[in-house]
Structure formats: C-alpha cells, structure tokens
MARVEX-813280 format. One record per residue (C-alpha): x, y, z; residue in three letters. Coordinates in steps of 0.001 Angstrom, whole numbers, padded with zeros to 6 digits, always signed. Example, Ala and Ser with C-alpha at 12.3 -4.5 7.8 and 13.67 -1.06 7.14 Angstrom:
<marlums>
+012300-004500+007800ALA+013670-001060+007140SER
</marlums>
This chain:
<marlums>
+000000+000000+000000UNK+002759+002879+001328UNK+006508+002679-000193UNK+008911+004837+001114UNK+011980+005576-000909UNK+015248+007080+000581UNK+013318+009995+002135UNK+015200+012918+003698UNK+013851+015811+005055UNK+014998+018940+006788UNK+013797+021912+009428UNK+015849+024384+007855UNK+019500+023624+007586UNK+018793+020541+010151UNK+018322+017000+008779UNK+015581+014977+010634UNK+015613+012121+008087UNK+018343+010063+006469UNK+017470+008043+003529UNK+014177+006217+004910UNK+013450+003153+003337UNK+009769+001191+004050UNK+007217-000942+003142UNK+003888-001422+004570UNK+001764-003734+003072UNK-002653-003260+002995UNK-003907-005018+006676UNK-000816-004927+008104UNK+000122-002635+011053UNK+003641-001365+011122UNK+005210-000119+014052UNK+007855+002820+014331UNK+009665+002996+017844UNK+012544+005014+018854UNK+013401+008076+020901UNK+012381+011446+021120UNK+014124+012995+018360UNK+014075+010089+016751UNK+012484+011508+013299UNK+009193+009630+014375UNK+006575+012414+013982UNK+008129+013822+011087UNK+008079+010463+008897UNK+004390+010654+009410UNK+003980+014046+008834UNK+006161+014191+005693UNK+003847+011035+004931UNK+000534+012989+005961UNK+001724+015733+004100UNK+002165+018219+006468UNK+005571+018088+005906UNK+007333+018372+002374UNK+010558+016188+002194UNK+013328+017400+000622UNK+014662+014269-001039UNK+013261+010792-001551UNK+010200+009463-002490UNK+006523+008465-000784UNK+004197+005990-003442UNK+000388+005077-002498UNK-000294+001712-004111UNK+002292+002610-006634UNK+001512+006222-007483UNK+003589+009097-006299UNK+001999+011371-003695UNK+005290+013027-002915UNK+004734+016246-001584UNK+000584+016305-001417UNK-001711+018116+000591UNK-002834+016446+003473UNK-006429+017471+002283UNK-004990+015457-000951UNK-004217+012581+001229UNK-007403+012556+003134UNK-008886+011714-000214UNK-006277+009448-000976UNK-007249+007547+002525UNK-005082+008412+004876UNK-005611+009771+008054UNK-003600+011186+011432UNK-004315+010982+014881UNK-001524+013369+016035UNK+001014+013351+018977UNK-000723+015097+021646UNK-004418+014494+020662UNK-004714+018335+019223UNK-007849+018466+019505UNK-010104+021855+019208UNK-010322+022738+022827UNK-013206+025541+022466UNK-015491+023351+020029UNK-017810+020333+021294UNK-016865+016789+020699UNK-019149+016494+017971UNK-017684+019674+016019UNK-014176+018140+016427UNK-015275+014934+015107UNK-017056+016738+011817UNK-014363+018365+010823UNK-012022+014677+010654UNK-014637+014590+006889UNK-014064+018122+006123UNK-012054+017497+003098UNK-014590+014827+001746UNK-017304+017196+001562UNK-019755+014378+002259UNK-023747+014141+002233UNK-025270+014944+005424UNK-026157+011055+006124UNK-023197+009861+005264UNK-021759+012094+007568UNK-024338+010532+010533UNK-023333+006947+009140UNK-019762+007684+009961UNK-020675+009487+013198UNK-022613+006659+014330UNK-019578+004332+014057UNK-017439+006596+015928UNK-020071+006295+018471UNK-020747+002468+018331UNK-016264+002372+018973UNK-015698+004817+021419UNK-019284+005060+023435UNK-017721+007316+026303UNK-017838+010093+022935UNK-021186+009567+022364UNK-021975+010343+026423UNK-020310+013752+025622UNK-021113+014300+022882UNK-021662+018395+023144UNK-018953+018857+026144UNK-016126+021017+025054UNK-013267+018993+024141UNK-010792+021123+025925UNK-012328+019473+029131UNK-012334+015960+028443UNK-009520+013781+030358UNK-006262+012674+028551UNK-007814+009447+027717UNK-010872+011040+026425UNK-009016+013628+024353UNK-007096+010648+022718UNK-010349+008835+021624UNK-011580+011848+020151UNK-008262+012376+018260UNK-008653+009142+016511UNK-012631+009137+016426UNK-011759+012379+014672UNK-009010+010525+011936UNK-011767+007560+011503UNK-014268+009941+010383UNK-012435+009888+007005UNK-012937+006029+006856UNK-009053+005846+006244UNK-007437+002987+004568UNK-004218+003840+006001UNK-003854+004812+009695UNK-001429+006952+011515UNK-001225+006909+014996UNK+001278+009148+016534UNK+002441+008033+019923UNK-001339+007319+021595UNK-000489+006100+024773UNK+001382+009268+025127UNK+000671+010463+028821UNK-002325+007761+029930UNK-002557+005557+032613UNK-001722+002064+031953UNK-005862+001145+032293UNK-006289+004075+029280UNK-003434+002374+027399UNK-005464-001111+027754UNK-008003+000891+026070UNK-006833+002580+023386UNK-004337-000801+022292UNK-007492-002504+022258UNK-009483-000295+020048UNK-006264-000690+017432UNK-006302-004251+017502UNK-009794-004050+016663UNK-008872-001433+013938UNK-006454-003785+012696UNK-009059-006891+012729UNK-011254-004768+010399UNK-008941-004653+007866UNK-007699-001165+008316UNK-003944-000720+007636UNK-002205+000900+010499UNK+001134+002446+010609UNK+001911+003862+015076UNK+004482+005255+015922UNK+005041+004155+019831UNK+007442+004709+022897UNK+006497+001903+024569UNK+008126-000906+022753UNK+006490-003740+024408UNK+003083-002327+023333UNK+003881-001655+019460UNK+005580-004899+019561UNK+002706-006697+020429UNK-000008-004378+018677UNK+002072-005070+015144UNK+002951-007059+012385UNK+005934-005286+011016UNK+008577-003013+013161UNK+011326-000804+012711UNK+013905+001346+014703UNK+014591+004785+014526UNK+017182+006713+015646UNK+019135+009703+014893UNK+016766+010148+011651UNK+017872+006685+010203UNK+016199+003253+010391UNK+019027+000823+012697UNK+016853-002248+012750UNK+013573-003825+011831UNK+011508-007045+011214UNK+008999-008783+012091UNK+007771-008054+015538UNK+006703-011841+016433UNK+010393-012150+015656UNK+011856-009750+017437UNK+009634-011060+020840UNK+010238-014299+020595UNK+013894-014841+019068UNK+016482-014146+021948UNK+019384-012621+019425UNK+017297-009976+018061UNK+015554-009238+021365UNK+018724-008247+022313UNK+019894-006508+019515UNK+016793-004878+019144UNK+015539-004336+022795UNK+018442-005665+025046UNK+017812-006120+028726UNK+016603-002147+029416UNK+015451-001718+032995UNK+014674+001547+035116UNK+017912+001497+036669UNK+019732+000408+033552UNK+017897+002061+030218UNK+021520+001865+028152UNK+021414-001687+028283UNK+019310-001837+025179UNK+019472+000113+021761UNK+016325+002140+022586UNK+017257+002610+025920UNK+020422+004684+024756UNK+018599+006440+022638UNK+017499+007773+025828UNK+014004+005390+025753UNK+013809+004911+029892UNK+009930+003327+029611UNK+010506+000445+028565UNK+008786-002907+030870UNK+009192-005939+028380UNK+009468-008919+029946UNK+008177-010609+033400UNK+010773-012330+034823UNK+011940-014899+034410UNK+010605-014730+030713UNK+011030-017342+027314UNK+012906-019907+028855UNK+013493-021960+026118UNK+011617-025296+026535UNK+012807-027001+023525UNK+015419-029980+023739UNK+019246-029357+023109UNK+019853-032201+020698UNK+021861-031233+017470UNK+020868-034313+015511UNK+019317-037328+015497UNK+021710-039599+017028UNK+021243-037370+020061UNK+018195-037969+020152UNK+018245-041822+020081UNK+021062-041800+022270UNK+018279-040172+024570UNK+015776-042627+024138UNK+017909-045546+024680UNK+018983-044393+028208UNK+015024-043453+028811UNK+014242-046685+027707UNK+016739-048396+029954UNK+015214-046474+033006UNK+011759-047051+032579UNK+012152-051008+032201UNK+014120-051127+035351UNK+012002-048465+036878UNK+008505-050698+036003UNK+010457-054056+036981UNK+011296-053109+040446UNK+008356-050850+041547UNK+005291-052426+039618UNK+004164-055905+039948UNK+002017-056365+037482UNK+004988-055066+034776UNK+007377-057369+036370UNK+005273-060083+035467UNK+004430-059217+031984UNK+008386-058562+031381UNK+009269-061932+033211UNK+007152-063790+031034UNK+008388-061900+027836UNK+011838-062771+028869UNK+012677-059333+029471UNK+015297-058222+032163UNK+015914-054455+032602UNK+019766-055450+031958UNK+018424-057061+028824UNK+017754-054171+026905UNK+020660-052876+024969UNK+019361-050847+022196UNK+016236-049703+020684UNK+015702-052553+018504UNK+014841-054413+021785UNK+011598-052227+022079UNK+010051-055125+019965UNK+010899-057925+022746UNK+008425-055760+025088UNK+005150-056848+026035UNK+002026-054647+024818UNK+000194-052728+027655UNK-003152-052043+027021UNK-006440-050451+028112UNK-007410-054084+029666UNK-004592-053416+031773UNK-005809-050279+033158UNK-009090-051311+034194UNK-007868-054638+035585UNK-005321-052652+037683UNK-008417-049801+039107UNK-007896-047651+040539UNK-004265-047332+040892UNK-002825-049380+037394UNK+000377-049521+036749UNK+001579-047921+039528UNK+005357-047875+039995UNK+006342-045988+043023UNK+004960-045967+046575UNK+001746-043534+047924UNK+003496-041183+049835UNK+005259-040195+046029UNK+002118-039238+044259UNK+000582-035840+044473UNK-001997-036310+041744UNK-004464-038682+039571UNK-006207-038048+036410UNK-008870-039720+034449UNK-009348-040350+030790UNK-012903-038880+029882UNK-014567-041742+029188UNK-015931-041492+025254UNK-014369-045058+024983UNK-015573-046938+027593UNK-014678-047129+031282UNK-012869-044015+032952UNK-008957-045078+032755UNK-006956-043791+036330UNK-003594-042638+035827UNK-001560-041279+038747UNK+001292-038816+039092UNK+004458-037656+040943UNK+005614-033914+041034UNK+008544-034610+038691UNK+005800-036648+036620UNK+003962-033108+036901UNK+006810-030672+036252UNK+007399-032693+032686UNK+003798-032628+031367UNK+004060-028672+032394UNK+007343-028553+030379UNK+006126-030352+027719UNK+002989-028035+027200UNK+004743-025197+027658UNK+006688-026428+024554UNK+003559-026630+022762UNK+002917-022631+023485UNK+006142-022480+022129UNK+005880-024080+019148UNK+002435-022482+018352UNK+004214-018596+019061UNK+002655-018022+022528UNK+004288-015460+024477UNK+003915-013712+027546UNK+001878-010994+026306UNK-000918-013504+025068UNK-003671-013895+027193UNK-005339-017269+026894UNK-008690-018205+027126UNK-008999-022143+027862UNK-012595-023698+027203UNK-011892-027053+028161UNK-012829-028910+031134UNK-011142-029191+034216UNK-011475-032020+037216UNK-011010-035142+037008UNK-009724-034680+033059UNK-006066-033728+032603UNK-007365-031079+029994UNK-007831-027905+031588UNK-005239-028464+034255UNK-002290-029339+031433UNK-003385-025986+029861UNK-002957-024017+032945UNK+000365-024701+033585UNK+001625-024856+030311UNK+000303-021513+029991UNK+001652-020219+033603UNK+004797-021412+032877UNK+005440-019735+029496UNK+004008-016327+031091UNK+000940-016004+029402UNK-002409-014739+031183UNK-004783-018006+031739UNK-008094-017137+031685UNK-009253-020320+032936UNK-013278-020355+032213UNK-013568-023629+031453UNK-016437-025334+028536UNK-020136-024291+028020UNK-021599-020980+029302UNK-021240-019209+025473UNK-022242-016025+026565UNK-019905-016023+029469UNK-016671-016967+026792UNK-018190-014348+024356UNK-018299-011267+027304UNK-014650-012596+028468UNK-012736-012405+025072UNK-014945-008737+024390UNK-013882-007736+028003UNK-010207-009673+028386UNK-009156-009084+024612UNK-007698-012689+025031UNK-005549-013396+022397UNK-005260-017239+022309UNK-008394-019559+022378UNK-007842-023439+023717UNK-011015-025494+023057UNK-012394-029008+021349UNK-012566-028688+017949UNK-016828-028590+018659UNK-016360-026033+020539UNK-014064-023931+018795UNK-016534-024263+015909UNK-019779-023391+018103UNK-018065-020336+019211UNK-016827-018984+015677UNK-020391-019634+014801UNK-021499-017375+018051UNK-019142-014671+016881UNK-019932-014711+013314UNK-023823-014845+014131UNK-022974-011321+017035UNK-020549-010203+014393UNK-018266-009201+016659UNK-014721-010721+014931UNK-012868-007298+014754UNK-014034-006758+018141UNK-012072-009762+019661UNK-008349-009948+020042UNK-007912-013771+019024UNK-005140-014754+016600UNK-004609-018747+017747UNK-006976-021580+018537UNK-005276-024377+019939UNK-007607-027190+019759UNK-007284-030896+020806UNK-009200-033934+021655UNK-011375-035046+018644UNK-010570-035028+014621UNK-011815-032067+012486UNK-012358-031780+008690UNK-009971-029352+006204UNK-013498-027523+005647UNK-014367-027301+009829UNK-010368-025623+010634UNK-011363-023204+007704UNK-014778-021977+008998UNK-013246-021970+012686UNK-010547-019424+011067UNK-012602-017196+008995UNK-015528-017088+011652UNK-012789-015982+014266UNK-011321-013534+012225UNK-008334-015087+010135UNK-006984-016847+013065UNK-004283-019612+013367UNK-004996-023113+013741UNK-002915-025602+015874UNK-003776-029362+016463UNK-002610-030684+020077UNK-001927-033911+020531UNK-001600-036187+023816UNK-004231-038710+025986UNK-004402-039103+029860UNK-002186-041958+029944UNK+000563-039888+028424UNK+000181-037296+031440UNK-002412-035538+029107UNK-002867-032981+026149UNK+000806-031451+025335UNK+002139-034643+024191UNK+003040-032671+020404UNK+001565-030010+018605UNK+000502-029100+015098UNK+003806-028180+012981UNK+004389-024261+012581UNK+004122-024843+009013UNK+000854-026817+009435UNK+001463-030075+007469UNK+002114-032205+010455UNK+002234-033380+014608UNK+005834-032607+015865UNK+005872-035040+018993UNK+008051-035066+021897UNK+010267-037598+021105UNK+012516-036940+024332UNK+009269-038074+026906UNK+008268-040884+024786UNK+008462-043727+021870UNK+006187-043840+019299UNK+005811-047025+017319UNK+003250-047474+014229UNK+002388-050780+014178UNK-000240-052918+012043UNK-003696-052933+014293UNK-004334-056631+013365UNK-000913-058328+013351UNK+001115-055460+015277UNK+003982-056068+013075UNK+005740-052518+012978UNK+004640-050271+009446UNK+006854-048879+007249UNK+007684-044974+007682UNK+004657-043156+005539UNK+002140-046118+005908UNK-000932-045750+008019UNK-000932-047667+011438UNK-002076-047726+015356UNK+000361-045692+017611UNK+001944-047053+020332UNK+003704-045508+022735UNK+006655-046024+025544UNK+007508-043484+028199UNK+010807-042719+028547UNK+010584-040216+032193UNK+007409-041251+033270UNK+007405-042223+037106UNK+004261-042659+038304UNK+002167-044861+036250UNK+004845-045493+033539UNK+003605-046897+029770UNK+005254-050008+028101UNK+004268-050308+024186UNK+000616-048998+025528UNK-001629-049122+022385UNK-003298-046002+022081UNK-005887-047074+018924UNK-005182-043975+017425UNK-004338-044390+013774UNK-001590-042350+011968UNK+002021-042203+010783UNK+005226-041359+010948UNK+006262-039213+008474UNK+009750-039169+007495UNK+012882-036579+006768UNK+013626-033052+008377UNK+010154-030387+008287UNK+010441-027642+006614UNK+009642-025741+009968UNK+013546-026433+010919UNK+012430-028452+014050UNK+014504-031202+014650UNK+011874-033108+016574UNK+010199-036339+015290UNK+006868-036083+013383UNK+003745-037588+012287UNK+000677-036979+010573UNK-002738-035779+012343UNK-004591-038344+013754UNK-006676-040277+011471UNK-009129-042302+013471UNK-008954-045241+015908UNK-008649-048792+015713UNK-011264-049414+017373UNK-013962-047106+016476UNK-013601-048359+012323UNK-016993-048195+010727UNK-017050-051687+009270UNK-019927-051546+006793UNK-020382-054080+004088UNK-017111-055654+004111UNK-015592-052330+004195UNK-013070-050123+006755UNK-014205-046645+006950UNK-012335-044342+008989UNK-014564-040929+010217UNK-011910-039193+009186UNK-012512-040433+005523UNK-015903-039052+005505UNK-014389-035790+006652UNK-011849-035297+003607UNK-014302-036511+000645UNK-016949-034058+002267UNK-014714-031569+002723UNK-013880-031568-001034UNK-017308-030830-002322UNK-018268-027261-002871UNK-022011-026400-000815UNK-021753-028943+001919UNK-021429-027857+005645UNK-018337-029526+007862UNK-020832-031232+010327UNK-022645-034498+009909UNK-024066-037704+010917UNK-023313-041312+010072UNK-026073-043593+010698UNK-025567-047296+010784UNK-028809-049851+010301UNK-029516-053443+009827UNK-032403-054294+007749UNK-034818-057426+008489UNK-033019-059733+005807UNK-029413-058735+007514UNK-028349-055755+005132UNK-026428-052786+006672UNK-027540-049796+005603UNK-025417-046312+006027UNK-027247-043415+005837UNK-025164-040024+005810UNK-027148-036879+007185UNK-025196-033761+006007UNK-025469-030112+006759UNK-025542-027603+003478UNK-022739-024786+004036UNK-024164-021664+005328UNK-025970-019462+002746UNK-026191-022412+000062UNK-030212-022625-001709UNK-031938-025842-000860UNK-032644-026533-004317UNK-029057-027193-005029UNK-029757-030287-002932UNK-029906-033036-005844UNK-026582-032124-007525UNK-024941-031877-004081UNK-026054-035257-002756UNK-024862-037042-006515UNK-021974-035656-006226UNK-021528-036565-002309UNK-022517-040170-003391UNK-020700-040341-006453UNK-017412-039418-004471UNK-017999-041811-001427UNK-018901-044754-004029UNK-015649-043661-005489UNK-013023-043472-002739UNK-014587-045827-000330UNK-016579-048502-002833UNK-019693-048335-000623UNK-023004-046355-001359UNK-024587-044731+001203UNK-027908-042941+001513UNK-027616-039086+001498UNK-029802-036517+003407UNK-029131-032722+003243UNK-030224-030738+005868UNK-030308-026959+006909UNK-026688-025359+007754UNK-027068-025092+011734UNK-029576-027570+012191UNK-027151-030856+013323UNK-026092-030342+016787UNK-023155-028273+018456UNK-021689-028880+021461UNK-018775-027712+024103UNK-017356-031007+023957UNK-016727-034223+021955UNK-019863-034167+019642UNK-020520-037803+018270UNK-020996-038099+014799UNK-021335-042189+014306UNK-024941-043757+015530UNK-024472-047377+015100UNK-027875-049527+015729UNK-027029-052401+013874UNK-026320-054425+016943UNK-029434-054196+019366UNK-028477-056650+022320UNK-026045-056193+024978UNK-022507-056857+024379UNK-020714-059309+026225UNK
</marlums>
C-alpha cells in the first residue's frame, strides 16, 4: 500500500531524516519505535503531508503522492491521529469529530453513518457528545483524536504516539481499540514509545534513531527470538535504560518482559543420534524403573523374557510386552503404579468417550514434565507472555484444563481459565479480556466462531490462535473456525491421559504435520491386526513407551489412534520427530459391508465438495433380511439454496462410491440444524447391533 523511498527531510539547515526506506503492506500494522528525536513524527507528517521532504520518495499503491496536501491525502485515505491528541479545545466533541470529513465534503447522512460508528467504537464520545473537548480527560481527548481521523474512513492509519501520557488502564483501552482497527482490515502504521506495546499491537517493526532506520523485522520475531531481542531491545530496565538500543537512545519506559521470561523449553539435541542416544537411556530407566516398583509389569516382562539389563538398544523395544487399556481397568484404581503412595501428588482420568474411565496417577517430577512439555507446545504455536489465553476445556477429574494451565503459567501467558459451556460467558470474556489465544475441542471452537460470526463481533475480539485438541476435524471445519474468528491460526494438540495428558506434540508451525516429543516418549506405528511394525509413511495404530514417566509409567501402551510417521527433516527447521494428524482409531472403524471406513474419511471426501457444511451424521442400520444400511445426514454450508440439494447429494454419493466402494444414503439438511456442542460431539450412531454386548 505505502513505499517509502530514501526519504530525507529537513527543518531548515537541520536533517531529521536520512534516507528512509519502508514498506507497509494493505492489513498490516507497522510499528515505528525510537526516541524522542528520533524523526518519528516527522516520517508521518512528511507522509501525511504536512511536511514536504526534501529528497526521496513516498508511493500510495504505486503512485507518487510526494509532496501532497494532506487534504490530498485525506482523499487518498489516509488519516492522522496526532502526537498530543490536538484536539479543538473551544469546540464540542461532535464539532471536532465533523471536521475529521471536512475534506470529503460528504452528504449529510453519510456524515451521521460515519458518526454513528465513531459512536458504536468509542461510546464514552457519544456520552459527551456536546462537552467542550478542551475538558475531556487525557484518555478522552485521545479517543476523540482518533474518532476524529476515523471519520475519514481511512485505509491507512497513523497513529502518533497514543499512549502518550495515559494511565496504563487508558493504554489497555486505546491498544485494544487498534487491535480491533487492525481486525477490520484497516492498515495501520503507530508510531510508539512503549516498545512492548507496538511490539505486540504489530505485524511489522522498525527502529529509529538519529533520523535513520538501525533495525527492523517482524515483531513476532523480534519477541520471541532471543538474538534480536537483544539486539533490538536488550535487557533495558529503570535502573539500567543503556542496556538496550532504545534505551540509549534515551528510551527509559521500557517494561518488556516478566521475569523470568522465554525460557526456552525445547530440547538441546543437534541431531538425530542425540536424540536416540536419549531414548535408549530413557528406555533403559523405565524397564528397570517398572520391573522393580510395579508388579504387574514385572510379570508381563518376566514372562516376555525381558530383564531391565536385557535391553541394549532400541531394537529391543520389539521384545516388550504390549500394555493395554485391559490393563488399566484390571489394575483400578491405581494401574500400573510404579512408586509408593506417599510419592504421588496427583491422579487423572481419561474422559470416558471409549468406555470405562482409565486412572492414571502422578508424581511432582511426573507433573513438572507434562508442564514442560505443554509449555513447549505454546512455544511451538508462538505463545508469548503478552498472550492472554482463554482455555474452554474442562477441568477435574480430566487432565485437559489443568495441562493448559500450567503450560500456559509457565510460558508467562495470562490463563483465563473459564472452562467449557456458558457461550455467553466466553463471548463477554474475550470482548472484556481481549484474550488473544483460544484453547477449546474442535466442537467447541466451531460453536463459538459460529457465536461470533452470528454477534458479528470478529474485529471486536483480540484472538489470533486456537489451539484445539481432543477429537478429529475436517480441512473444511479448521477453515470456517478461522474465517468465523477472524483469520486466526490453527494448531492441532496432541496427547491422551495416559501420556500425562494434552501437550504430548503439537501441530507443525508450518501446518502439514504433529511434531511429537520424542525426548518423553516412543512412538511405534504398528499394524492394528498383526502389530507387526509399518513402514515410515504407511498408516498404522500408535503405540507408545515413556521414557521419564514415574508414576504410572507406559510399556508399548496401544493407544488405537491411527496415523504415521512421516519421514525426513520439516520444513519448519524443528529437529523433533513427526507424524501426521490423527486419522481415526482402531477401534472405532466403521465396518460396513465388508468395508473399513475411517470418520476421518468421511471428513476429507466431504470436505472436497463445494455447498456442503463440515458437520454431519453417520447412521448405521440393519435391515430385516441382515443388510447394513449407512445413511449419511449432512449439513448444506451456510448461505447455500436448498434446491441445489440433488446435484450436491450425486456428487456426495458419487465421491464416497468412489473413494470408499460403498453407497450410502444421502440426506441434506439446513446449515445449523445438526447439533453443536462444548465437547466431543458424536458423529457415528451405530444400531445395527441391538443386544447387549458381552
């Protein structure tokens, strides 16, 4: 949208400027920090207009504006909100605000259109509406400043230092109202003291000093990556401002970090046979570790032939006995427990979609590595501690809510720790908190982008990540959970209670696969029906073997969850193990005519056809002469005509016939009409089998 080439410019014989090059892009907000003196103000003024530059040159959307009015600009579709409010002390609020569309010249209901908006953004204007501006507070004044630049609907925003002078609550106030700017599409360029806050506000930064850009990228980049946080910020404190770039520039208000802050909680291993080197000595411990403090392992491993001195590298993972859910529920309500009582602080639960509730217990250290491991998820997913993080999953008996606590504490985020259900009550909290990061179910992740879209209040909420966990989704259900919330990121968490809980791996960076935490655990994919181990790339059951675990350690425990390892380094850089997104389970295949259908099957070829909502049913029937029947109750995608029913269902039919060699019976129905729910919403109703099972 705005380049800026090699601009100078001058007060007289004094440079301010020195060969300013930029780039701001349309939606993105840019952030300009550095001290006073900097050349700050007069960038924006010289890009305003207000200022004429003496060398250089300023393009809008590739045109040269070099030199324009700022009435010019106005109509170009820019607009200032000035350092120091400036606002027309002797005229009302309402004056001030008219004369932000002076150079527009617009119609008289236009005018109230754009009024009203002000209004509906900034409702303490609207109380005060004929007050004299000269006696509003600071904060108030500051409102009406940029009330008074959004009356010219700009396309490009510039903000010149807003928190200038308010109280840290005001701040809160005004940062919010940009972020909601920003969500609207409106491209923003601030110039800001307080690095932390433009930092966090932005997409883009750069820093000035002594008229002359010294540093600048991405401003994730520079908060998260420890080299150019120091370059670019250093270690500035009150008592020591020098200590960073800005700081002797002479910026002294500068509060950054909490301390401690961004520990790194990613492994040290340079390569792979690090990592294995790892494992092997994990391995080694747990064997000996379940031989002398469970029973019931020292038994399975006796009859295996397994001693712990026995294992000597990881090729004798195969000679292990299989653990499985049996196990758990023989062993209620303490299985598998390998230390004594007075070591366990905790138990947990598995929620119980599968059957009986599984009991898993834990000892602090158990405790301080699911934390770690979780708080390597936030990591991974870009959470820092200026995100504030809304978790919507349940808490109890259920690791869930608990794991994403901590891992949340312990990176230095805000938890906002609500819990699932009560809509309303997560709708008012990320109006009211601004939280930035959502944790849910993929259900309810869905049922609240649907709530938002249906208040249409995205640019009103802060939320730019949704890390959700615990059930499959469909390519087309992450898409309308992103655009309903805004544009938001997606991440896919991975992990079950017997594996201390959710945090286990998370969705890659680059979103093409689960990086797991090879350093906690083994992961073996293995053939559900003959368990012989599956090639790298082929579909198969996980199973897993603790490497740290103390207090209700897992031996090749077979999870039922179905995916794969994928081979070869990600293109994320991580040098941590991977595999795909969970597929289905083992044991929850539809079998249907001779056929395995994975859930997760229905999910892709659905997702591929144009008009067809992400949520449906699968209902499984046995006729009188013995025939299965599988009819497949589908939601249309929101705004899609009923009568485009008949092509939609032949081509639905034609593609499941296709990929999966059955045919099924198809029934549309109306987008929103299949249920929604804050937790595990279950999509398979299988009748066929009427009696009890024994």
């Amino acid at each position: 949208m705005l380049t800026i080439k090699n601009l100078t410019a001058h007060y007289g014989a004094a440079q301010a400027l020195f060969g300013i090059d930029m780039e701001i892009e349309a939606g993105q907000t840019v952030a300009l920090v550095g001290a006073n003196g900097a050349g700050k103000s007069t960038l924006l003024k010289c890009v305003m207009g207000l200022v004429r530059p003496s060398g250089g040159e300023i393009l809008l959307e590739g045109k040269s504006v070099t030199g324009s009015s700022p009435a010019r600009m106005v109509r170009h579709g820019l607009a200032l909100s000035p350092e120091g409010r400036e606002v027309f002390a002797q005229l009302s609020v309402f004056e001030n605000l008219q004369l932000g569309a002076i150079p527009l010249s617009l119609a008289k209901a236009e005018e109230t259109r754009r009024m009203d908006e002000v209004f509906a953004r900034f409702p303490k204007l609207r109380e005060r509406r004929q007050q004299l501006a000269g006696t509003l507070s600071g904060g108030e004044q500051q409102m009406l400043a940029m009330g008074r630049a959004l009356m010219a609907s700009p396309r490009l925003l510039l903000l010149d230092e807003p928190s200038l002078g308010l109280a840290p609550r005001i701040t809160d106030e005004i940062f919010s109202i940009i972020h909601q700017l920003s969500r609207s599409g409106t491209t923003i360029l601030i110039v800001e003291q307080n690095a932390a806050r433009a930092l966090s506000a932005s997409d883009t930064a750069y820093l000035l000093a002594g008229g002359k850009i010294v540093e600048q990228g991405k401003s994730r980049d520079l908060l998260l990556d420890p080299a150019l946080r120091a370059a670019f910020l250093g270690a500035a404190s009150q008592d020591n401002p020098s200590a960073s770039r800005l700081g002797a520039a002479g910026l002294t208000n500068i509060r950054l970090e909490k301390l401690p802050m961004h520990t790194n909680f990613m492994p040290s291993f340079n390569s792979g046979e690090e990592l294995e080197a790892h494992q092997l000595r994990g391995l080694q411990w747990t064997i000996r570790h379940a031989f002398e403090g469970s029973p019931a392992y020292r038994a399975k491993l006796e009859a295996a032939g397994v001693t712990p001195e026995s294992i000597q590298s990881l090729d004798d993972l195969r000679r292990l006995p299989f653990t499985t859910t049996d196990d758990l529920r023989d062993g209620y309500p303490f299985p598998l427990k390998s230390v004594p009582f007075e070591q366990l602080v905790r138990v947990h639960a598995s929620s119980g979609t599968t059957g009986k509730r599984k009991v898993l217990c834990y000892t602090q250290k158990d405790l301080d590595d699911w934390t770690d491991m979780f708080a390597r998820c936030y990591q991974s997913a870009g959470i820092t501690p200026l995100d504030r993080v809304q978790i919507a999953v349940g808490y109890g008996v259920w690791t869930a809510g608990m794991g994403f606590q901590l891992g949340c504490e312990k990176v230095g985020a805000l938890a906002v720790p609500v819990g699932p259900g009560n809509i309303d009550m997560h709708i008012q909290f990320l109006l009211d908190f601004q939280s930035t990061v959502f944790c849910s179910t993929a259900s309810m992740a869905l049922l609240m982008a649907e709530e938002i879209h249906k208040r249409g209040i995205a640019d009103k909420i802060a939320v730019r990540k949704i890390i959700y966990g615990s059930e499959r989704s469909s390519r087309s259900m992450r898409k309308k959970i992103s655009e309903l919330f805004g544009g938001a990121e997606l991440f896919d968490i991975t992990g079950l209670t017997e594996l201390y809980g959710p945090g286990a791996g998370i969705e890659c960076s680059d979103h093409d696969c689960i990086h797991y935490w090879g350093d906690y655990y083994l992961m073996e994919i293995l053939d559900p029906e003959t368990l012989a181990p599956m090639p790298e790339g082929e579909w198969g059951e996980m199973v897993i073997t603790t490497l740290c675990k103390e207090g209700s350690p897992l031996i090749r425990y077979r999870t039922r969850d179905i995916t794969r390892i994928i081979p070869g380094p990600c293109t994320c850089g991580s040098i941590m193990p991977r595999h795909s997104r969970i597929k289905g389970r083992s044991d929850d295949t539809i079998k249907f005519r001779g056929v395995n259908i994975y859930p997760s099957s229905i999910d892709t070829i659905l997702s591929a056809v144009p008009g067809l909502g992400s949520e449906y049913q699968i209902h499984l029937t046995r006729g009188d002469g013995g025939r299965d029947h599988l009819r497949l109750v589908v939601e249309r995608a929101e705004g899609v005509a009923a009568g485009r029913g008949p092509e939609l269902i032949h081509e639905a039919g034609h593609q499941i016939k296709r990929q999966l060699m059955v045919t099924v019976e198809l029934e549309l129905v109306d987008y929103g009409s299949l249920p929604r729910s804050d937790r595990k919403i279950q999509r398979v109703f299988d009748s066929r089998i009427q009696d009890e099972i024994v």
